[in-house]
C-alpha positions as CSV (number, residue, x, y, z in Angstrom):
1,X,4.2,10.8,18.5
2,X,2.6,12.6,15.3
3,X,4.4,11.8,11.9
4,X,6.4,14.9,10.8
5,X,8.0,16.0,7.9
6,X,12.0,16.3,7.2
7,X,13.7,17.9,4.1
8,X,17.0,17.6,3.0
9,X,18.5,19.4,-0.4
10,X,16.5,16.7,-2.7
11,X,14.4,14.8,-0.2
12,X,11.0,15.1,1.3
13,X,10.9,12.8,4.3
14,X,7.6,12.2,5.0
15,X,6.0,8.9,6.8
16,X,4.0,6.5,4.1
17,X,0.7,6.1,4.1
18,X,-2.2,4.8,2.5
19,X,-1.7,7.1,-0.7
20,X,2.0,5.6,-1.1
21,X,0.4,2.1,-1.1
22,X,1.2,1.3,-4.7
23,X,4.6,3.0,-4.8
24,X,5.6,0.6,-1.9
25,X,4.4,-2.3,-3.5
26,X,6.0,-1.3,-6.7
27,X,8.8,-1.2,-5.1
28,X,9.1,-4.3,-3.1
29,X,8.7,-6.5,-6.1
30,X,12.5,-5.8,-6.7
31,X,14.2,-9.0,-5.8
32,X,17.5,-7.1,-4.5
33,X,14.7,-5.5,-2.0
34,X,13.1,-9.0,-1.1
35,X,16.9,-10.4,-1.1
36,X,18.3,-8.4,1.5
37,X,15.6,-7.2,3.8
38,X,13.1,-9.4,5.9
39,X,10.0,-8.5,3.9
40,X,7.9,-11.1,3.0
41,X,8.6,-12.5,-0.2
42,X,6.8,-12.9,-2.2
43,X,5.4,-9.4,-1.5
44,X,1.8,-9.0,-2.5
45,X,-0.1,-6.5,-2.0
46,X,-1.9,-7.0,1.0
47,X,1.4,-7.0,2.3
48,X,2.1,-3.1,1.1
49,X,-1.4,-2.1,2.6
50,X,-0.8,-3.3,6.0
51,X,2.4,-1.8,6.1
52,X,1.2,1.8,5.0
53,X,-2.3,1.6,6.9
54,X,-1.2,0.0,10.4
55,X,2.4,-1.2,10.8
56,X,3.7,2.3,9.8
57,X,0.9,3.9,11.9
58,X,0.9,2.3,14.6
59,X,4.9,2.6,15.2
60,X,4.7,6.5,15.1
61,X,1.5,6.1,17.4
62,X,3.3,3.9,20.3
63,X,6.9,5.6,19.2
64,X,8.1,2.3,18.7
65,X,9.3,2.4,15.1
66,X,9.5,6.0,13.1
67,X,9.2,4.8,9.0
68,X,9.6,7.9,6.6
69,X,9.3,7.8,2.9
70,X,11.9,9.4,0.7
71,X,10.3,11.2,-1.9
72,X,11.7,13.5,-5.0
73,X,10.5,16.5,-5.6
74,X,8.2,15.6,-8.4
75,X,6.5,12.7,-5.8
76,X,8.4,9.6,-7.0
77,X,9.7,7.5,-4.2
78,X,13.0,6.9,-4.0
79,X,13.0,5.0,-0.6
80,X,12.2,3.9,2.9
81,X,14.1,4.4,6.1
82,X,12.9,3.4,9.9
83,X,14.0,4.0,13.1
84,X,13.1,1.1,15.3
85,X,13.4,1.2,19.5
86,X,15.3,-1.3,20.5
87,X,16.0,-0.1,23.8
88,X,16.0,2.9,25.9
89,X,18.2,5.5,24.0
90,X,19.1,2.7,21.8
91,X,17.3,2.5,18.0
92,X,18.0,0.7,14.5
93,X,18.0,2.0,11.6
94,X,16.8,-0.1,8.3
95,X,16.6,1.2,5.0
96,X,15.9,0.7,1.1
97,X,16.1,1.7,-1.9
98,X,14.0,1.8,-5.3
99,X,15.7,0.4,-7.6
100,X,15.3,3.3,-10.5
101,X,16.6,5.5,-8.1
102,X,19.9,4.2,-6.6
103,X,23.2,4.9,-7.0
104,X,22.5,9.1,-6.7
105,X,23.2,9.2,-2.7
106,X,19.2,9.3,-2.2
107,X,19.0,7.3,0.9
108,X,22.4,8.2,2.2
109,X,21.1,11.5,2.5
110,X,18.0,10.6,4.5
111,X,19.8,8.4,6.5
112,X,21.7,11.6,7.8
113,X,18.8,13.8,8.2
114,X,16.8,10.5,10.0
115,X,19.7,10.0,12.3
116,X,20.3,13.8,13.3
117,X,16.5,13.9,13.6
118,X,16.8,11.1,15.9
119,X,19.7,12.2,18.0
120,X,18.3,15.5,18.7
121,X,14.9,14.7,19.3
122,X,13.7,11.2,20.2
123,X,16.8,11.2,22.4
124,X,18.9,8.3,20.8
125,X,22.3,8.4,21.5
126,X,23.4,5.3,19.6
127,X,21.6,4.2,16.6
128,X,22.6,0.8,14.8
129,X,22.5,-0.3,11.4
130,X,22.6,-4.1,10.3
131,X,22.6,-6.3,7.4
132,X,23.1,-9.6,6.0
133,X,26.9,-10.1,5.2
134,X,27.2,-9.7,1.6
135,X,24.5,-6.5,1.7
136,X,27.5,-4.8,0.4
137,X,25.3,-1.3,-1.1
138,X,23.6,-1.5,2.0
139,X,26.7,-1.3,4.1
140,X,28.2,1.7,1.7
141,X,25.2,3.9,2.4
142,X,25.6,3.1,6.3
143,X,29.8,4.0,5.6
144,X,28.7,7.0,3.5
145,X,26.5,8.1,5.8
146,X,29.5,8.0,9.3
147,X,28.3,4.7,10.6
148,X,31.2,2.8,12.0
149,X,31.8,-0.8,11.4
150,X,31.6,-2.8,14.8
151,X,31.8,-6.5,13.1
152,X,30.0,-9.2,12.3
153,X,27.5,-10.9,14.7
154,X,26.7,-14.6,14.2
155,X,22.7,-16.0,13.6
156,X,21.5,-12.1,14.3
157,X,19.2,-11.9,11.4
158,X,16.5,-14.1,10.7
159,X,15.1,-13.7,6.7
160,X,12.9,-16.0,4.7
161,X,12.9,-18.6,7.9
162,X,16.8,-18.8,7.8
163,X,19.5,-17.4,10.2
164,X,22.3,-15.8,8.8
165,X,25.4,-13.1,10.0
166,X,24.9,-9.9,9.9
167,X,27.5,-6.9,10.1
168,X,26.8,-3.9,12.8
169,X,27.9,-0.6,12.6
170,X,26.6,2.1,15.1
171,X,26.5,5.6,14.5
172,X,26.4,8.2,17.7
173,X,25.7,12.0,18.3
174,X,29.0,13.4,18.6
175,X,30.0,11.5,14.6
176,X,27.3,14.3,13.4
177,X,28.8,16.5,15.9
178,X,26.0,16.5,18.1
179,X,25.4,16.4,21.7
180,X,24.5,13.1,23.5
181,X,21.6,12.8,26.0
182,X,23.9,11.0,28.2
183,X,26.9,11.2,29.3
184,X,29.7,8.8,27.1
185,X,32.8,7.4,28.7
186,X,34.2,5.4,25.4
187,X,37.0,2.6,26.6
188,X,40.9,3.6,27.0
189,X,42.7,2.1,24.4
């Protein structure tokens, strides 16, 4: 598939690229960033150009993984957010934020706009979030943004060559009042 553009009210979802190269790398050097997330850490920059010039790329190419960059009006990024294909009809979505811009809803609101994207054109009809326990601003964004908490999964993550929990919350169509793809019989209480 061809990147594309989203907006929202404040955002510019676009996918990174080599001109965002610096911004990214910028960016990753925050150690809440290289805390909670499986970059490598330490990030160097090497790291940032293979991300914007193939990884990012290559994912929109093979419609694997669908990474957009949330940008300001003015150009500044405020944050990254990825769809990855997990399974048929099944993706996750991983996100971040810079650090001068949290705290103003930012990647909440492209989490939306990503996930109704996804639901009504890649044809996802359940898209998962997960972080390490403790990722507590990452979990309020995923709240924020409709997600439902599904619990915690043992060993599921795997950062900096250690295993850890993670929570899972799963977000589908019809919580953005949307149409699934397929049809959903949910469990009888």
């Amino acid at each position: 598939m061809e990147p594309l553009t989203l907006t929202t009210d404040r955002l510019v979802l676009r996918t990174v690229g080599p001109q965002d190269t610096e911004a990214v790398y910028a960016a990753a050097q925050d150690p809440d960033i290289q805390r909670w997330t499986t970059i490598p850490s330490p990030y160097l920059p090497e790291h940032a150009r293979s991300f914007t010039e193939q990884t990012v790329p290559d994912g929109w190419a093979n419609d694997s993984m669908f990474t957009f960059g949330a940008f300001l009006p003015a150009g500044d990024l405020a944050g990254v957010l990825g769809v990855t294909m997990v399974s048929p009809g099944v993706g996750e979505i991983g996100f971040w934020g810079t650090k001068e811009h949290r705290g103003r809803g930012y990647v909440t609101e492209a989490a939306v706009a990503v996930a109704r994207w996804a639901f009504t054109h890649r044809e996802i009809d359940r898209l998962e979030w997960r972080a390490e326990v403790g990722n507590t601003a990452s979990r309020a964004v995923a709240q924020r943004a409709g997600f439902a908490m599904e619990g915690t999964l043992r060993s599921a993550i795997r950062n900096n060559g250690v295993r850890r929990d993670c929570w899972i919350g799963a977000l589908l169509p019809s919580d953005l009042s949307l149409p699934s793809t397929t049809p959903y019989l949910p469990a009888r209480a």
